[in-house]
PQR file of N, CA, C, O and H, with PARSE charges and radii, in Angstrom:
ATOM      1  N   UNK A   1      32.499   0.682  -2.839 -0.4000 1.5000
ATOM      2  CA  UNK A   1      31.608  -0.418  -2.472 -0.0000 2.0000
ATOM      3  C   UNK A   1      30.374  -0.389  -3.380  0.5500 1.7000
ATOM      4  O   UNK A   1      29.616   0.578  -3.447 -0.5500 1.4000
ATOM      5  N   UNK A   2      30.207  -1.718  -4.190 -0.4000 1.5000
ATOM      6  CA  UNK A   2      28.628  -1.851  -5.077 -0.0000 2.0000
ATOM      7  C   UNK A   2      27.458  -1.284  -3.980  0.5500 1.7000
ATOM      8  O   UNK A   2      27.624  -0.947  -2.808 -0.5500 1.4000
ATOM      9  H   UNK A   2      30.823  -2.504  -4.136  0.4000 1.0000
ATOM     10  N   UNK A   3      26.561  -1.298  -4.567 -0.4000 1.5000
ATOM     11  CA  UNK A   3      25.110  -1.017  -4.502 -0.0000 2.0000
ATOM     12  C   UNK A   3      25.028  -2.931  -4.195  0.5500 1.7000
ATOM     13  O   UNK A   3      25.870  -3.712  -4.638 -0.5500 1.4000
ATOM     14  H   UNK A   3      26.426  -1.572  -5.519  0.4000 1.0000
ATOM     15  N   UNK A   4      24.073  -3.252  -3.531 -0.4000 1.5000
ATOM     16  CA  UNK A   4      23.701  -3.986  -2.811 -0.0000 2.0000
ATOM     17  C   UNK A   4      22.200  -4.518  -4.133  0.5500 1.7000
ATOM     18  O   UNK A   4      21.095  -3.983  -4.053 -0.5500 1.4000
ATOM     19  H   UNK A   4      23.389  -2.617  -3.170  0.4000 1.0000
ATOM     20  N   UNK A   5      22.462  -5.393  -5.002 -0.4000 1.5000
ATOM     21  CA  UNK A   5      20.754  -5.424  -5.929 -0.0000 2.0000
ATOM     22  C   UNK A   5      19.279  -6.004  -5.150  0.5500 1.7000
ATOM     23  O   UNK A   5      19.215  -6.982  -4.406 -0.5500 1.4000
ATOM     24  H   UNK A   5      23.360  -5.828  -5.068  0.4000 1.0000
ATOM     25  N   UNK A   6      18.565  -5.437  -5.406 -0.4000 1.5000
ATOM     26  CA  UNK A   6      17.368  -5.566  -4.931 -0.0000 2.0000
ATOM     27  C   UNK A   6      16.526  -6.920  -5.855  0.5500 1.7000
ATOM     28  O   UNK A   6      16.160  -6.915  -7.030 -0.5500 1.4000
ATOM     29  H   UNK A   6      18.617  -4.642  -6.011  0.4000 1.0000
ATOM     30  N   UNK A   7      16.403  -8.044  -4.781 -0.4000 1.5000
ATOM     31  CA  UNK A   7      15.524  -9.200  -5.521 -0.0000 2.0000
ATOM     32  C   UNK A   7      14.583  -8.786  -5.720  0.5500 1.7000
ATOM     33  O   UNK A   7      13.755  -8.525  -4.847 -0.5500 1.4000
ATOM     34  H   UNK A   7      16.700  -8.047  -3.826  0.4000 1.0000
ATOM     35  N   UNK A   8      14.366  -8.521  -7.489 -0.4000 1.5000
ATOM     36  CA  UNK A   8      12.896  -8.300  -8.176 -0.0000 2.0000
ATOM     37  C   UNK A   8      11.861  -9.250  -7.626  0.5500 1.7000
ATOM     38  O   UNK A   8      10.782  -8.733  -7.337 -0.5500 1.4000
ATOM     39  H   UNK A   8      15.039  -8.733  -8.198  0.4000 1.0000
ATOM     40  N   UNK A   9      11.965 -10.239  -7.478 -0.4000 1.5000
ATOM     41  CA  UNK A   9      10.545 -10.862  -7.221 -0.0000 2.0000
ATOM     42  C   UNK A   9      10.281 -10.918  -5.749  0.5500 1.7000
ATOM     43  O   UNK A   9       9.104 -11.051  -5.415 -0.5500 1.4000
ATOM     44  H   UNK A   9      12.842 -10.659  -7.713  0.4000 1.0000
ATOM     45  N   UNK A  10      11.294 -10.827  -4.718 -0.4000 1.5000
ATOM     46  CA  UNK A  10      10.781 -10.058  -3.754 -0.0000 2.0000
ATOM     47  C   UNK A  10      10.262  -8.551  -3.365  0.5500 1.7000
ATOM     48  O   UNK A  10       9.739  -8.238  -2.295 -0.5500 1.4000
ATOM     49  H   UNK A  10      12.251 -10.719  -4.989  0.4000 1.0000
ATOM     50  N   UNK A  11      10.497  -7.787  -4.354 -0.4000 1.5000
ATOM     51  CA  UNK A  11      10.179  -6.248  -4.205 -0.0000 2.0000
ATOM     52  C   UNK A  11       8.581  -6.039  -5.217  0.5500 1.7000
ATOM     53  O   UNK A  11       7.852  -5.049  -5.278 -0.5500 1.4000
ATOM     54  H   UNK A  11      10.921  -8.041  -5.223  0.4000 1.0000
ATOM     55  N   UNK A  12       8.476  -7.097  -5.764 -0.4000 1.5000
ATOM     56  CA  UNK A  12       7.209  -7.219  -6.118 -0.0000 2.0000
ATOM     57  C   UNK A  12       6.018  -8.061  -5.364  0.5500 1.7000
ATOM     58  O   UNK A  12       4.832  -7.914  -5.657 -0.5500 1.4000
ATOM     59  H   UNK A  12       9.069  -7.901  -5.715  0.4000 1.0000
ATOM     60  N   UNK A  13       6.555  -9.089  -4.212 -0.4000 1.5000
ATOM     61  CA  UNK A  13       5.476  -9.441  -3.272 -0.0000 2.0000
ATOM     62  C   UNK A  13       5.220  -8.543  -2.032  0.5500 1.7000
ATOM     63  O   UNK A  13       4.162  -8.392  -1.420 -0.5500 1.4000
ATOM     64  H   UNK A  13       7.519  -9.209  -3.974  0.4000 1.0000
ATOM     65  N   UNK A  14       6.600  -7.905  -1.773 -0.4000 1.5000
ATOM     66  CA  UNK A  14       6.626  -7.184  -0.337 -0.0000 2.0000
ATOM     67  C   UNK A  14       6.293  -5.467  -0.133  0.5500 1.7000
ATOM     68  O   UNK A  14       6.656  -4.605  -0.933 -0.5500 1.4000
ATOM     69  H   UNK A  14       7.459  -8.028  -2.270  0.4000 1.0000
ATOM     70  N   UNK A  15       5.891  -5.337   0.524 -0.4000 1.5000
ATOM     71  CA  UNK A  15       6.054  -4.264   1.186 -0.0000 2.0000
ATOM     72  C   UNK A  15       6.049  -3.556   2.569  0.5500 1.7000
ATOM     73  O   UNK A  15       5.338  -3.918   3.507 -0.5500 1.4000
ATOM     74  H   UNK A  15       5.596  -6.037   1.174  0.4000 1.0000
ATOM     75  N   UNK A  16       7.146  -2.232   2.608 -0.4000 1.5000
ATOM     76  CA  UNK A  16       7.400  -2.060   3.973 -0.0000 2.0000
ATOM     77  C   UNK A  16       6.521  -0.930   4.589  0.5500 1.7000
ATOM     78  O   UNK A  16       6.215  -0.095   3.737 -0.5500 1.4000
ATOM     79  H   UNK A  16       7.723  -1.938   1.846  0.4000 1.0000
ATOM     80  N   UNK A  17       5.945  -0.628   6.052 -0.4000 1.5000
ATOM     81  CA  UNK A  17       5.529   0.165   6.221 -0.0000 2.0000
ATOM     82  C   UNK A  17       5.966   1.065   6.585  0.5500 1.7000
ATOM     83  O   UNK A  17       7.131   1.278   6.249 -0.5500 1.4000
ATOM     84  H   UNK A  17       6.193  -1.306   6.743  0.4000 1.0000
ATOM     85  N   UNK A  18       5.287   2.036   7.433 -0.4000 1.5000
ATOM     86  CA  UNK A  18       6.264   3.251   8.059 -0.0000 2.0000
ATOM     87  C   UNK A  18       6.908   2.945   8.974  0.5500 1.7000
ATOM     88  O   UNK A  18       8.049   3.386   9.114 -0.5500 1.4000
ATOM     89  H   UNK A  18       4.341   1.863   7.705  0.4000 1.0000
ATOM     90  N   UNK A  19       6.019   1.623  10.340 -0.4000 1.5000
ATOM     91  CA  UNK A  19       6.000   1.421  11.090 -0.0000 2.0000
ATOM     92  C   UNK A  19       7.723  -0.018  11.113  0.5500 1.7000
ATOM     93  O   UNK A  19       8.350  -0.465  12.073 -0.5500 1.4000
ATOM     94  H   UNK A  19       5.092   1.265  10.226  0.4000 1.0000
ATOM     95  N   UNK A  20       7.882  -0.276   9.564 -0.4000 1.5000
ATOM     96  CA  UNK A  20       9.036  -1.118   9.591 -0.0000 2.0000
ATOM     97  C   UNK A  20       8.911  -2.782   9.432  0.5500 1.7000
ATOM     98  O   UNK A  20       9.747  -3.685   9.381 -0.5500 1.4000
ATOM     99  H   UNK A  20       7.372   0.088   8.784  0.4000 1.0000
ATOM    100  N   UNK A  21       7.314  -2.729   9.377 -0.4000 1.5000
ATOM    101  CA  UNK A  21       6.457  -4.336   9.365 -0.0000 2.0000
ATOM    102  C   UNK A  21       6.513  -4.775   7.831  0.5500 1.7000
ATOM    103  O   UNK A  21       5.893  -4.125   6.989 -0.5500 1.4000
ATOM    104  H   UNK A  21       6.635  -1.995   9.419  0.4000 1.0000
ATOM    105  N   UNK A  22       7.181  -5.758   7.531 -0.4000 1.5000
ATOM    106  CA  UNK A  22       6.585  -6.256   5.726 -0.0000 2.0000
ATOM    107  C   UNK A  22       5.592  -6.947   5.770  0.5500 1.7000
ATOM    108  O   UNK A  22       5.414  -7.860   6.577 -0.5500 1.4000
ATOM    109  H   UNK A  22       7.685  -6.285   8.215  0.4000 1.0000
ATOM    110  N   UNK A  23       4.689  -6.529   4.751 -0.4000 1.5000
ATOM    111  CA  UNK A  23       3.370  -6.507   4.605 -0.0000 2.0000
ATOM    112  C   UNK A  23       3.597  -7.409   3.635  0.5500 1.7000
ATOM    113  O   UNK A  23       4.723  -7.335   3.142 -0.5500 1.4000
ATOM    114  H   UNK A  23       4.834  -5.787   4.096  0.4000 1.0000
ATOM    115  N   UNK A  24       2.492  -8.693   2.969 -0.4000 1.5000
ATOM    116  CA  UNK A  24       2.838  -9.692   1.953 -0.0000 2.0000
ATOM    117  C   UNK A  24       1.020  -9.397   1.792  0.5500 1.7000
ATOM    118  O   UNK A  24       0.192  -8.800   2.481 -0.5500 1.4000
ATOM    119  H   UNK A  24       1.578  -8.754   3.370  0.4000 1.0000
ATOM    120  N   UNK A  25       0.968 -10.275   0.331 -0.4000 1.5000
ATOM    121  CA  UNK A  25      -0.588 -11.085   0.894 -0.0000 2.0000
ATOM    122  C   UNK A  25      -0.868 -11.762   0.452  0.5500 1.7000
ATOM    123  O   UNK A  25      -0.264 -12.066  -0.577 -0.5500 1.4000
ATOM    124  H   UNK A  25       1.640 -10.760  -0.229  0.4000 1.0000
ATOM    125  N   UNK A  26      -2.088 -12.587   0.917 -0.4000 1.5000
ATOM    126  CA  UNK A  26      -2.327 -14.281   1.824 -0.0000 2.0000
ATOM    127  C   UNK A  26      -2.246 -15.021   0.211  0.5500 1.7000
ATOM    128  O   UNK A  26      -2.457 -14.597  -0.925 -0.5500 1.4000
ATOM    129  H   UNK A  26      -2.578 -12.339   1.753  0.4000 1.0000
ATOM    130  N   UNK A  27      -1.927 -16.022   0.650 -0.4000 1.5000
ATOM    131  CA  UNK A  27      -1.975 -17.145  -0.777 -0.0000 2.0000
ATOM    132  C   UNK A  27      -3.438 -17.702  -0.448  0.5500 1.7000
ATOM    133  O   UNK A  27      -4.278 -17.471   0.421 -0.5500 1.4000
ATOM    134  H   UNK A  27      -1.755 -16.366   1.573  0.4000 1.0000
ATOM    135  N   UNK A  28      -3.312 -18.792  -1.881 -0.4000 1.5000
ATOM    136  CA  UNK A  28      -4.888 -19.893  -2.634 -0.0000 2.0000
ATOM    137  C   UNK A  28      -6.391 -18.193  -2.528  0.5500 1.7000
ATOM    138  O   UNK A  28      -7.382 -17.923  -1.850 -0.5500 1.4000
ATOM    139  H   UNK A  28      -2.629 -18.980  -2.587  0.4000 1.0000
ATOM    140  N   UNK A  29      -5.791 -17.714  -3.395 -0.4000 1.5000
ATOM    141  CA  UNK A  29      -6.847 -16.656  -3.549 -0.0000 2.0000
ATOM    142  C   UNK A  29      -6.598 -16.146  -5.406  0.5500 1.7000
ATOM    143  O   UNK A  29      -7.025 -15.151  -5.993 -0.5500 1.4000
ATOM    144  H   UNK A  29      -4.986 -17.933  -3.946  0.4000 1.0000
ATOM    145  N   UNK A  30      -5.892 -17.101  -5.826 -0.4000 1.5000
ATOM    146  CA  UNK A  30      -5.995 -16.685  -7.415 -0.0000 2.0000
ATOM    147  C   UNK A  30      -6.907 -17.536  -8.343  0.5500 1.7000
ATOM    148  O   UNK A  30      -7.444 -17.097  -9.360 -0.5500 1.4000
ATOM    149  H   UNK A  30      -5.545 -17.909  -5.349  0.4000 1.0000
ATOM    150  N   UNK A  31      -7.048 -19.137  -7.748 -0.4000 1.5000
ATOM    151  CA  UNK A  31      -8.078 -19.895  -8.155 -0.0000 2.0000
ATOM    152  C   UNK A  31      -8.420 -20.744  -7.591  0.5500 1.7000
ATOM    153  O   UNK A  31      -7.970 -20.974  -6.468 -0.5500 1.4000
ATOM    154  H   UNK A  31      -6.612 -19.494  -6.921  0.4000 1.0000
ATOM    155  N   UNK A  32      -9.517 -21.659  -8.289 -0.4000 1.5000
ATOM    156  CA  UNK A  32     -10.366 -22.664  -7.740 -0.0000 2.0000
ATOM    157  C   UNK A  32     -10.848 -22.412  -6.371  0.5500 1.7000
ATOM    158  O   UNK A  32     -10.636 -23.073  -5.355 -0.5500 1.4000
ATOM    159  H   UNK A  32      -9.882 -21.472  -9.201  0.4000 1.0000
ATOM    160  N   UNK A  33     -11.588 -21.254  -6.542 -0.4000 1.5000
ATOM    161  CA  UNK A  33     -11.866 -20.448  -5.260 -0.0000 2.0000
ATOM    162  C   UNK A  33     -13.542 -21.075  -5.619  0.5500 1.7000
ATOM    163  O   UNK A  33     -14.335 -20.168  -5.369 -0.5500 1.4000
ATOM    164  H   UNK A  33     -11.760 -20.717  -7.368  0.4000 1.0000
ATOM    165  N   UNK A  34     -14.090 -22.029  -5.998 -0.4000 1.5000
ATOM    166  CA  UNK A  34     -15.978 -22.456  -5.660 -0.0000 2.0000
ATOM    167  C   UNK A  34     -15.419 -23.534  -4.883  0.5500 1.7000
ATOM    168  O   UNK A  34     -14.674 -22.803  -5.537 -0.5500 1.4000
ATOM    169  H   UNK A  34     -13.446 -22.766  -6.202  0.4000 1.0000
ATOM    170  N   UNK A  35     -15.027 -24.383  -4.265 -0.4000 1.5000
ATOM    171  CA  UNK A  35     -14.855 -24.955  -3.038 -0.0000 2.0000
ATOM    172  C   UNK A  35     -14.570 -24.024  -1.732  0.5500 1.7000
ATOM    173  O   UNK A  35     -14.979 -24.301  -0.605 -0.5500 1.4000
ATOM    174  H   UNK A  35     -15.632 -24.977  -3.734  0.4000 1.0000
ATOM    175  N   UNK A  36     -13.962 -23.116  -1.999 -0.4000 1.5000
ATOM    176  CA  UNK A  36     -14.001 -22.338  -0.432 -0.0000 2.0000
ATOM    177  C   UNK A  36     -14.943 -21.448  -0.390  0.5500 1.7000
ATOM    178  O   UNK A  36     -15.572 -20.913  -1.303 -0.5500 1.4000
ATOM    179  H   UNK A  36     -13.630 -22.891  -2.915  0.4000 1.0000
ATOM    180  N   UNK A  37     -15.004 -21.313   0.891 -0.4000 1.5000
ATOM    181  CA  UNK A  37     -16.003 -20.343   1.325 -0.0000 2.0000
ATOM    182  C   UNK A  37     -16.224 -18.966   1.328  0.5500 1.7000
ATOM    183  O   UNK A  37     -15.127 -18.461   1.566 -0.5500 1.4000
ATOM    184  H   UNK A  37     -14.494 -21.748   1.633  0.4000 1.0000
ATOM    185  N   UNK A  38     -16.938 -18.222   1.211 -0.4000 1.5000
ATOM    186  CA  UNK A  38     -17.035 -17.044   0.987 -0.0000 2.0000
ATOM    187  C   UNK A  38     -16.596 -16.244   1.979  0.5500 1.7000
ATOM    188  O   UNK A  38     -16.147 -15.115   1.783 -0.5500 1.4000
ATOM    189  H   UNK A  38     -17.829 -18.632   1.018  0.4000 1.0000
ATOM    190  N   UNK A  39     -16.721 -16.878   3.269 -0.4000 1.5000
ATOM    191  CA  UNK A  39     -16.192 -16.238   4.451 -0.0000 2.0000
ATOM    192  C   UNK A  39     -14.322 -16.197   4.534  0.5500 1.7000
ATOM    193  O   UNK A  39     -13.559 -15.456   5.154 -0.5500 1.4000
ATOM    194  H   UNK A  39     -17.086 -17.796   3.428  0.4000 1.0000
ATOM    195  N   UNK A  40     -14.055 -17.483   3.501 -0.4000 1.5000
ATOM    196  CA  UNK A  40     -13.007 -17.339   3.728 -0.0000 2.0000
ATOM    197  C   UNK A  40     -11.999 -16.621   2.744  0.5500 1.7000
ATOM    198  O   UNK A  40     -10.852 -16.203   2.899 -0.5500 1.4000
ATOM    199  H   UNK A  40     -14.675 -18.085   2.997  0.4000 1.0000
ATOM    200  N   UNK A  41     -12.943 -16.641   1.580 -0.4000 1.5000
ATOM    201  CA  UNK A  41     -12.714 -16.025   0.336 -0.0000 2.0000
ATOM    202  C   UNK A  41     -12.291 -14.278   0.639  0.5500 1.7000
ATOM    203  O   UNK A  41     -11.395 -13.717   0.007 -0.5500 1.4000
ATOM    204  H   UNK A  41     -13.876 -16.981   1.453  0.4000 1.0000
ATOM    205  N   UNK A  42     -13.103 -13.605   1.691 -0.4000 1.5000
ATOM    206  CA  UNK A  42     -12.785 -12.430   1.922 -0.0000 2.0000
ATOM    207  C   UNK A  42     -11.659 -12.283   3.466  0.5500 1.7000
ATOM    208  O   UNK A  42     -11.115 -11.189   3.621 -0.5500 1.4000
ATOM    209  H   UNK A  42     -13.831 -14.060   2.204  0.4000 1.0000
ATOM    210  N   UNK A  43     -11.449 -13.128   4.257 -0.4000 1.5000
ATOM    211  CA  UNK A  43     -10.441 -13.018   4.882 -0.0000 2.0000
ATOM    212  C   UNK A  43      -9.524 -12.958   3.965  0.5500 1.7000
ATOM    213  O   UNK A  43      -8.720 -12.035   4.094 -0.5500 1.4000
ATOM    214  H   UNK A  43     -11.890 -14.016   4.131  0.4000 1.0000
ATOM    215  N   UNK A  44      -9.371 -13.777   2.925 -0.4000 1.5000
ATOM    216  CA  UNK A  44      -7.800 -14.155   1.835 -0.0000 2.0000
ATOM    217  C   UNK A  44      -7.849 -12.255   0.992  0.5500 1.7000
ATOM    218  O   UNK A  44      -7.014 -11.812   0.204 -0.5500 1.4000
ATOM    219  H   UNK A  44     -10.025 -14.527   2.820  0.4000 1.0000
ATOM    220  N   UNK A  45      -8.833 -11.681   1.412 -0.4000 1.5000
ATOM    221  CA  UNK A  45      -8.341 -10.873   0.643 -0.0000 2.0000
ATOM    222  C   UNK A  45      -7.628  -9.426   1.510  0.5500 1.7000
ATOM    223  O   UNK A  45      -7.074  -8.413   1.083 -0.5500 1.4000
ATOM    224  H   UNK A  45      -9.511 -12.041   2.052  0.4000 1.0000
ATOM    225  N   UNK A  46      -7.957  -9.910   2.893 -0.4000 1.5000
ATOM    226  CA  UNK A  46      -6.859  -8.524   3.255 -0.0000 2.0000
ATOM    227  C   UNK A  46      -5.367  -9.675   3.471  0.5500 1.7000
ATOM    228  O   UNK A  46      -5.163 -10.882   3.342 -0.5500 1.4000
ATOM    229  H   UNK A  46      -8.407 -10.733   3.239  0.4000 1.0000
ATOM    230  N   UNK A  47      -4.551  -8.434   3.871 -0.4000 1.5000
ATOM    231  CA  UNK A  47      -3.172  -8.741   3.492 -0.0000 2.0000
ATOM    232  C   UNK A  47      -2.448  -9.128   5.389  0.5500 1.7000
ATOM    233  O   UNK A  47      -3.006  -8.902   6.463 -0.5500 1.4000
ATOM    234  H   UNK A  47      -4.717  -7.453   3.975  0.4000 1.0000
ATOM    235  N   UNK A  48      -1.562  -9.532   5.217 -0.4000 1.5000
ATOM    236  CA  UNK A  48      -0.595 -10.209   6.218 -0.0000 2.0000
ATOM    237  C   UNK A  48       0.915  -9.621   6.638  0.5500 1.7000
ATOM    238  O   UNK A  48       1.503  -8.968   5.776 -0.5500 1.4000
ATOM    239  H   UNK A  48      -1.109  -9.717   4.344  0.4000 1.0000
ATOM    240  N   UNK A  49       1.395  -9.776   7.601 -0.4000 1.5000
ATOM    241  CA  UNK A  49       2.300  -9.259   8.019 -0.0000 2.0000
ATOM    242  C   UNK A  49       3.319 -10.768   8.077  0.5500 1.7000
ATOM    243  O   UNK A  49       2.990 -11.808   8.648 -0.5500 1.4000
ATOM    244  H   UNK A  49       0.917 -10.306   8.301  0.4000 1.0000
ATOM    245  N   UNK A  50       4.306 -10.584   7.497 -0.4000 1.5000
ATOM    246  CA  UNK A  50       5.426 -11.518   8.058 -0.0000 2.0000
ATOM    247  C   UNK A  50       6.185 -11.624   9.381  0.5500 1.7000
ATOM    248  O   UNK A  50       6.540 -10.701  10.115 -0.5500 1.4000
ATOM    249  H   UNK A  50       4.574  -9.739   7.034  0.4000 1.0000
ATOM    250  N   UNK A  51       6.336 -12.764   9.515 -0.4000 1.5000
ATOM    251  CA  UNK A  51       7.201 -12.943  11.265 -0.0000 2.0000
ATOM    252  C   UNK A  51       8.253 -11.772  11.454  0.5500 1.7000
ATOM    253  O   UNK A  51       8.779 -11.048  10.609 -0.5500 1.4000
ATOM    254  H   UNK A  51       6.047 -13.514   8.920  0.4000 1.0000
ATOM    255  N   UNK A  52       8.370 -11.810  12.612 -0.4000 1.5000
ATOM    256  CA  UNK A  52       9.787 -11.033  12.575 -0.0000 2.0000
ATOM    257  C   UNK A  52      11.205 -11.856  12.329  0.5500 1.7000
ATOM    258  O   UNK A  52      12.056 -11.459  11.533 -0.5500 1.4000
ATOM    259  H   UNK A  52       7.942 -12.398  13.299  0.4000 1.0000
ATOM    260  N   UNK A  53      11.291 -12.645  12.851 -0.4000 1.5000
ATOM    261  CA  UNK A  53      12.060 -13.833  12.223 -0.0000 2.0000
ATOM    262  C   UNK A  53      12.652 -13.824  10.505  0.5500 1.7000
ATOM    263  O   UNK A  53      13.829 -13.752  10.151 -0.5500 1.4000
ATOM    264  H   UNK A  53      10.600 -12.967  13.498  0.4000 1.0000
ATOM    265  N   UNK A  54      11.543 -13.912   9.705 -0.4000 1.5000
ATOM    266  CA  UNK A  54      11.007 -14.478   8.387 -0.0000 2.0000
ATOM    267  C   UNK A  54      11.710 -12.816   8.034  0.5500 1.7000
ATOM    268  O   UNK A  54      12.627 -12.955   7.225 -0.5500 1.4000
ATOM    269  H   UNK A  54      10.587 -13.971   9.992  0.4000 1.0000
ATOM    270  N   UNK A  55      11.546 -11.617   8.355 -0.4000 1.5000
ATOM    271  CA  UNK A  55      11.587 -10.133   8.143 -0.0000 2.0000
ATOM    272  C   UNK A  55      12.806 -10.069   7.777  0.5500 1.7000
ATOM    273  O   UNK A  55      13.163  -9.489   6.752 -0.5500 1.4000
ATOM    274  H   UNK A  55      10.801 -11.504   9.013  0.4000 1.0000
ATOM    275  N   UNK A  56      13.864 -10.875   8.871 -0.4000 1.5000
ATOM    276  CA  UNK A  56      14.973 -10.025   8.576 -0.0000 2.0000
ATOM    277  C   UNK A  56      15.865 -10.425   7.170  0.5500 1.7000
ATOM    278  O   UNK A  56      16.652  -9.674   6.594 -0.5500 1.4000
ATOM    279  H   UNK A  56      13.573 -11.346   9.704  0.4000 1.0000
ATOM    280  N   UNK A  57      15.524 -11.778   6.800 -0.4000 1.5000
ATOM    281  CA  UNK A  57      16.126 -12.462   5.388 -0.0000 2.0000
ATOM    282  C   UNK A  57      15.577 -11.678   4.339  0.5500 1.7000
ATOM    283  O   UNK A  57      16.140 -11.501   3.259 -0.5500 1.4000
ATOM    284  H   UNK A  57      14.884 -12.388   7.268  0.4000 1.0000
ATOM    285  N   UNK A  58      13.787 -10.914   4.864 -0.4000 1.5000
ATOM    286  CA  UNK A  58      13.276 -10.502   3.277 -0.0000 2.0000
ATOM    287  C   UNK A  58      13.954  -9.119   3.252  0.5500 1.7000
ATOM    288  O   UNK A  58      14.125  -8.716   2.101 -0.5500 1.4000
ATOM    289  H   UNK A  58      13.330 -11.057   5.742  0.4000 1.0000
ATOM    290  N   UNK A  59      14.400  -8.257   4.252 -0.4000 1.5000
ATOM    291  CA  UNK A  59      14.887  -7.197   4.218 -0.0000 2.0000
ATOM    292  C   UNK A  59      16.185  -7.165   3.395  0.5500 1.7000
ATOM    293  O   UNK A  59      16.638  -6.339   2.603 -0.5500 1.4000
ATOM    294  H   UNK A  59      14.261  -8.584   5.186  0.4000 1.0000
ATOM    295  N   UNK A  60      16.522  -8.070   3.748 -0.4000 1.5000
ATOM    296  CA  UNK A  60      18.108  -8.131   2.862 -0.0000 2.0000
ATOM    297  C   UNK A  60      17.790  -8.114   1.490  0.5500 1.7000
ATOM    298  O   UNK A  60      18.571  -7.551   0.723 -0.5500 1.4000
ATOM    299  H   UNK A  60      16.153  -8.741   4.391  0.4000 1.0000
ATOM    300  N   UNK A  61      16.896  -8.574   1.117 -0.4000 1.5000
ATOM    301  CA  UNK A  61      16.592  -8.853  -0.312 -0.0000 2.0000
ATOM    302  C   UNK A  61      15.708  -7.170  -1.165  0.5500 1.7000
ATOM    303  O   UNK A  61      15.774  -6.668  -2.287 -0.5500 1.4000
ATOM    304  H   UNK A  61      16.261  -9.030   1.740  0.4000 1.0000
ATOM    305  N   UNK A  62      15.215  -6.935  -0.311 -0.4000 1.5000
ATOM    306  CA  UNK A  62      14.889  -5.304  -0.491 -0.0000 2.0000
ATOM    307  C   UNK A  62      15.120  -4.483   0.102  0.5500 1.7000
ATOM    308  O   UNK A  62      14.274  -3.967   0.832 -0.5500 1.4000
ATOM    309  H   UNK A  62      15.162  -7.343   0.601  0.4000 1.0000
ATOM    310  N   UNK A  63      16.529  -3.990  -0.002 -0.4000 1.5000
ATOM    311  CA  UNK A  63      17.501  -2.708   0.969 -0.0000 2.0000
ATOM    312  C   UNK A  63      16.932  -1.674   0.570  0.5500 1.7000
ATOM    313  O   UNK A  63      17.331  -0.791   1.330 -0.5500 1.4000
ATOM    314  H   UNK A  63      17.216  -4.409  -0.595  0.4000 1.0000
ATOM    315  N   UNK A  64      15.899  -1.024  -0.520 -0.4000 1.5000
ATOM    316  CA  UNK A  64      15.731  -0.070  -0.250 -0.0000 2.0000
ATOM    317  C   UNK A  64      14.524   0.200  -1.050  0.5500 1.7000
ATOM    318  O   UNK A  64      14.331   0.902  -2.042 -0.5500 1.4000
ATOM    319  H   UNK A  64      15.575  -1.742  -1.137  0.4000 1.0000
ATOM    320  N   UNK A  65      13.610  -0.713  -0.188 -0.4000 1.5000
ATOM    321  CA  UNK A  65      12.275  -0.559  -0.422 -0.0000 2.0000
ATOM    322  C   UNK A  65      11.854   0.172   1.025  0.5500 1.7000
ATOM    323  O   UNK A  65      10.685   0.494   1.237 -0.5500 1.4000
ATOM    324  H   UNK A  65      13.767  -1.283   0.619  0.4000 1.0000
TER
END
């Protein structure tokens, strides 16, 4: 039985924790960031957890991240 390939460009947005949660993070934080707010400018910069739903399609795509 093959090895199962790991989607590169998902194994470069995601990551898993210990706890089993994929961790992503937040989009509109690469530009045209002087219309938003500063308050919101630093929420965009911590990171996000995906649904559980949304989890189990990205898992398939990184078996062994």
């Amino acid at each position: 039985m093959p090895k199962i390939k790991t989607h590169r460009g998902a194994a470069k947005r995601f990551s898993v924790t210990k706890s089993g949660k994929i961790k992503r993070a937040k989009a509109y934080k690469s530009h045209i960031l002087t219309k938003k707010t500063t308050k919101r400018g630093r929420r965009l910069r911590k990171g996000g957890f995906i649904a559980e739903c949304e989890a189990k399609k990205v898992r398939e795509l990184i078996p062994y991240k």
